[in-house]
N, C-alpha and C positions, 0 to 999 in steps of 0.2 A: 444793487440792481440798476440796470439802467433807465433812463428817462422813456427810454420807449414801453417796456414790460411793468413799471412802476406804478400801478396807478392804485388811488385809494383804495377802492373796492375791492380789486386783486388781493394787495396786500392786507386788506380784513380777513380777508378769504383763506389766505395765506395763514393768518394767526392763530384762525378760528379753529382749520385741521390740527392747527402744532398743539393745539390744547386740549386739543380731544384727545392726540396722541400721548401729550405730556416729555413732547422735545420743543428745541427752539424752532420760531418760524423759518430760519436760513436755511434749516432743514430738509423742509420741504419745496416742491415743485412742482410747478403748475403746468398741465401739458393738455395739446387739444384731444390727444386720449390717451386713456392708460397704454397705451401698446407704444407708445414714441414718448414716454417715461420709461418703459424697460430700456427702448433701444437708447435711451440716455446715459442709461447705470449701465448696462452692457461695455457700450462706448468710454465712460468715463473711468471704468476699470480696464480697459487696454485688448477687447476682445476684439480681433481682428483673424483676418484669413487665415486658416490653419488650424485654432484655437475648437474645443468642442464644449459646449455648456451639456449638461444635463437637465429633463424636463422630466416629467411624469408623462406616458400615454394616454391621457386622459384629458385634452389640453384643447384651445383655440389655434386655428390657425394664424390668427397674427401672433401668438409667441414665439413657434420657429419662423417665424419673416423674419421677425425682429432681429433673429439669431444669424438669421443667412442675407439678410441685408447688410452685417460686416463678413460678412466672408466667411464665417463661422459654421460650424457643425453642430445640428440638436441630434443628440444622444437620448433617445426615449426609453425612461426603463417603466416595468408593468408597474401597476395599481394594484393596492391592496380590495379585494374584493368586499369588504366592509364598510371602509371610508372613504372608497373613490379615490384617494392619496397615495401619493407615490410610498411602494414598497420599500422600506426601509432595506431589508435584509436582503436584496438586488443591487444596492445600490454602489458596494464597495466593487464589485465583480466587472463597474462598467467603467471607472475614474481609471484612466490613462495620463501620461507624461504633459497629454495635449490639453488635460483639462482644464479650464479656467474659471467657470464659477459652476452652480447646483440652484437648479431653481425650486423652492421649494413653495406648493399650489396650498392655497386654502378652497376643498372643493364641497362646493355650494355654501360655503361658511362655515365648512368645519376644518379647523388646521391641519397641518401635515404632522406628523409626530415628530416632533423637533429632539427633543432629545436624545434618541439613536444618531440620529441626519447630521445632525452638529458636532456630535461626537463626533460620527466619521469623517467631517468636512473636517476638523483641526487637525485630527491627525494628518491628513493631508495639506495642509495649509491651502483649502480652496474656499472663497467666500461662498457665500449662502445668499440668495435674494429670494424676501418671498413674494410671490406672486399672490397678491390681496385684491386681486379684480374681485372676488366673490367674498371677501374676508373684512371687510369693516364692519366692527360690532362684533367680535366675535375674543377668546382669548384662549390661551393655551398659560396652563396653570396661573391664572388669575393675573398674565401679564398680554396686553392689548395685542390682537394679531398687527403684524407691521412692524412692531417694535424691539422682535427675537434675534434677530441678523442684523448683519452689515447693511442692507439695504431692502427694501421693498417698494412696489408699487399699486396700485389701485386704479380702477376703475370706476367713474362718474357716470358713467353711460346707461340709456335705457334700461331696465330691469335688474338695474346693479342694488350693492346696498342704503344710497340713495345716491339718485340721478339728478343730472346737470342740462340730460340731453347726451350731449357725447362731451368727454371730458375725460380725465382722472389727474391726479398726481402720485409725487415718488414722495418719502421718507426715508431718510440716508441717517443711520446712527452714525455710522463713520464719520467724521468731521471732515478729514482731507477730503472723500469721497462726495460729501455733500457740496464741499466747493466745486470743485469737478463740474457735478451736474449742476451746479448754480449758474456755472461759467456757461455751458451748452443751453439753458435754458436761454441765458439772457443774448446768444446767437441766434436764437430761432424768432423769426418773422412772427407777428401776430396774424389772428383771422383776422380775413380781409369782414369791412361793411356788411358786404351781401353776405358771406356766410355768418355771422353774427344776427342778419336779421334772418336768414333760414331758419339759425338754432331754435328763435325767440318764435316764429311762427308754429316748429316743429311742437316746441314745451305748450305753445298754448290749445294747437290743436288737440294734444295727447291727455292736454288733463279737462277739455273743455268736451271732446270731441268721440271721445272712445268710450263707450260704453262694453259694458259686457256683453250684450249682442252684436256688438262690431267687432269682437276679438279677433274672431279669426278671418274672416275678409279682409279687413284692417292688417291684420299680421303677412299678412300673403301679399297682399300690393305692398307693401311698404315692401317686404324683403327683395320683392320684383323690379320693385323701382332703383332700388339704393343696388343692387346687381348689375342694372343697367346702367349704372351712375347720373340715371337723371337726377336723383336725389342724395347729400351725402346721407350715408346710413352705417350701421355698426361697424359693418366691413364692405368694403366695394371690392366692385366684379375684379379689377385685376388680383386684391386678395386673396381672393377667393382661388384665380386662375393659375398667377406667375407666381416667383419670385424675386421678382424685381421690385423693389422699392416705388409707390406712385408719388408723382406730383402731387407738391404740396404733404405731404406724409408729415415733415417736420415743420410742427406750431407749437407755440410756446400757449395756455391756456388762456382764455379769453374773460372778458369782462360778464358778458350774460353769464356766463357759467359760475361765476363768484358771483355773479347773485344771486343766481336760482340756486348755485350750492349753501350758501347763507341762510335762504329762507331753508332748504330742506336738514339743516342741520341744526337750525332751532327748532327742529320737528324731531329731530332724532330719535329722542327717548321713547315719545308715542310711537313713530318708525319701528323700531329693534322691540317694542312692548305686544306689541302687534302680533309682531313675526310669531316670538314667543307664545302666544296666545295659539295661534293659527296652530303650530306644531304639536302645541300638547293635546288639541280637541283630536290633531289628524292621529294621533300614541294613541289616545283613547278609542279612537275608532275602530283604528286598525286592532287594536290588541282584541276589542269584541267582537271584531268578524274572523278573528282566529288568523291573521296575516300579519306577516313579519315587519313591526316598524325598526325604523331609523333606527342605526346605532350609532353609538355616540358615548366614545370613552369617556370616564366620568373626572378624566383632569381637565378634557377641554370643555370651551365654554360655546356650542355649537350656534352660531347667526340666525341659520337656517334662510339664509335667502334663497334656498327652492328647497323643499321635502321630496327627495328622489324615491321614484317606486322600479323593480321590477315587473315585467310584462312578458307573458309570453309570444307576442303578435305585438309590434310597436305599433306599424301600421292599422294593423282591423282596431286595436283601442284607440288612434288618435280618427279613426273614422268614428268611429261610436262618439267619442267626444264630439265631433264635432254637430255631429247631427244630434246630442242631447245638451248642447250649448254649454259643454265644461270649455273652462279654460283652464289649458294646460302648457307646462313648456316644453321644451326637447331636447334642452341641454342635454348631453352630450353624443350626439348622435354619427360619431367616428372617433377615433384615436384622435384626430386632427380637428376635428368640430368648424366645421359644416362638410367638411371636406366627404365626400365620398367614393372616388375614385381620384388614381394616380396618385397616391400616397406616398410612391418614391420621389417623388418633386422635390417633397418636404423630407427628404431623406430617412422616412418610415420604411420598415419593409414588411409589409402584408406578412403576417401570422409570426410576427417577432415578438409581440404583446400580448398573448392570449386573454388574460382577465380584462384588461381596458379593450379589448375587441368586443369581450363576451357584453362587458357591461353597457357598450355604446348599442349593441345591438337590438338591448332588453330597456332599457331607462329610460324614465319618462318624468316629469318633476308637476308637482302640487304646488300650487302658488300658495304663497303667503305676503301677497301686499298688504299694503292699508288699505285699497280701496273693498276687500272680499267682505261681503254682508254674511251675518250670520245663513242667511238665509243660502247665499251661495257656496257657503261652508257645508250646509246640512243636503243640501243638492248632491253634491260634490261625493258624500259618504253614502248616501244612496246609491247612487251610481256605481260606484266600487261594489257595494254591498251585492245590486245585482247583478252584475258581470263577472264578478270574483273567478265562479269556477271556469269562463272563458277567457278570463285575461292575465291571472296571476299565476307566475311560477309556482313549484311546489314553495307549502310553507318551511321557512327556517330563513335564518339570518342570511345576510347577501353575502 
């Protein structure tokens, strides 16, 4: 590392992920957010103009930037309508001469079914990365999501599995590969001052500031503001708009973040015990108002950092929510997530994905932070309980 990127804290930070994950620190890499960690590993395996990566339809819009900021092509194949995750049994049908890697999503924290996907990746000799924005704390057959492929990434950000503010890093099993991205990281600029004292003002606001009756006013200016780019935020307005790469895009991870990520990983176990908690009361709930819970194949080991429902009416239920002060999220509300129109930009084409259309259409997700009080959990099954026959698709699994 170099003297610029080197610094105590970091490299704690730095040690602290390798040991959760149970590789070396060299391994990993520290980025100002999970999405310029993929376009790292992207990068550092040779994708360039021409080249097509494969994604699931069920995805963020900064995964294909990432993809089309080298010149590249996202190949989006459908979701399985169960697990949100990209449909195995589609996926040999889409791998072309051009293809270069297979990203494979952990969605809402529960893995992709790696073992068909892998299969077919060798036979082709095309690497695998898995996309762990939504996946820490989470495992497929009792081995750590992140750690099943050539390379993965993570996200640190707001409402991830735990947050930094905005952040993530990568995980590169491959060894040459993890050079690669170590080499790229230690070229990328750090945040500037100012954006390091925004983060630390942002972390203090959010945990000192936001209550549960500010959720959703709160939620709405912040997405208004960081659109506009007055503020940074998840994703900014050009994100959102181009695909052009913005200013400043490439930052190598910053010091606030290793140590907000520090403190919330010595919190971890309480974190992931939580989640746990929250999901089994929402099983129990739903299983007694006769509504179809979560599934959840019984080799993986599911995070559950958001418990996704169907909804007949996204809309009239996130009004109902609002005006009875649920909070709720929205993930995943397009193939492209946030995207809602002009979907070919991002080289989607309207009605090519049927189930990640149907699912983006209907889904609606149940929090399971650490801050949800019993009290806001039993609200919460209420609420469901009396609206059920106006919001819920028929019963049976998704």
């Amino acid at each position: 590392m170099s003297a610029k990127t080197n610094t105590a804290i970091r490299e704690k930070y730095r040690r602290a992920l390798a040991g959760r994950l149970g590789i070396a620190p060299e391994q990993i890499g520290l980025f100002w957010k999970g999405r310029v960690g993929l376009y790292a590993i992207l990068r550092a395996l040779g994708v360039r103009a021409g080249d097509e990566v494969i994604l699931p339809a069920f995805t963020c819009v900064v995964v294909p930037n990432a993809i089309l900021y080298l010149g590249a092509k996202p190949v989006y194949v459908d979701v399985d309508a169960n697990t949100f995750n990209l449909e195995t049994g589609l996926l040999e049908a889409a791998i072309r001469p051009q293809t270069k890697c297979i990203l494979a999503q952990n969605t809402f924290g529960l893995s992709a079914e790696l073992d068909p996907l892998l299969k077919i990746a060798q036979k082709y000799q095309i690497p695998v990365i898995e996309d762990c924005t939504h996946g820490f704390g989470g495992a497929y057959r009792g081995q750590a999501n992140g750690t099943l492929t050539q390379a993965s990434f993570f996200s640190t950000q707001w409402n991830k599995p735990f947050s930094t503010g905005w952040g993530g890093f990568t995980a590169i099993r491959d060894e040459a590969l993890a050079r690669e991205v170590q080499k790229l990281e230690e070229k990328m600029p750090m945040p500037s001052p100012g954006q390091e004292r925004m983060l630390q003002l942002q972390i203090w606001t959010r945990k000192n500031l936001l209550t549960p009756a500010l959720y959703w006013p709160v939620l709405r200016l912040y997405r208004r503001l960081s659109n506009m780019g007055v503020i940074p935020g998840s994703s900014e307005g050009s994100e959102l708009h181009t695909t052009t790469m913005p200013k400043g895009y490439l930052l190598a991870g910053g010091e606030v973040q290793a140590h907000e990520g520090l403190l919330q990983l010595s919190r971890w176990e309480r974190i992931q015990e939580r989640r746990l908690e929250v999901a089994a009361l929402y099983d129990q709930a739903l299983e007694k108002l006769g509504l179809p819970r979560l599934f959840v194949p019984p080799h993986i080991s599911h995070s559950y950092l958001k418990y996704p429902l169907l909804v007949k009416d996204r809309a009239a239920f996130f009004a109902l929510a609002v005006r009875h002060r649920i909070r709720l999220g929205d993930w995943m509300r397009s193939p492209i997530h946030p995207v809602e129109e002009n979907w070919e930009k991002w080289g989607y084409v309207p009605g090519a994905c049927p189930t990640g259309e149907h699912l983006s259409r209907h889904v609606v997700n149940l929090l399971t932070d650490l801050d949800l009080t019993e009290k806001e959990i039993q609200r919460t099954v209420a609420f469901l309980d009396r609206y059920r026959e106006e919001i819920f698709e028929s019963p049976g699994h998704y």
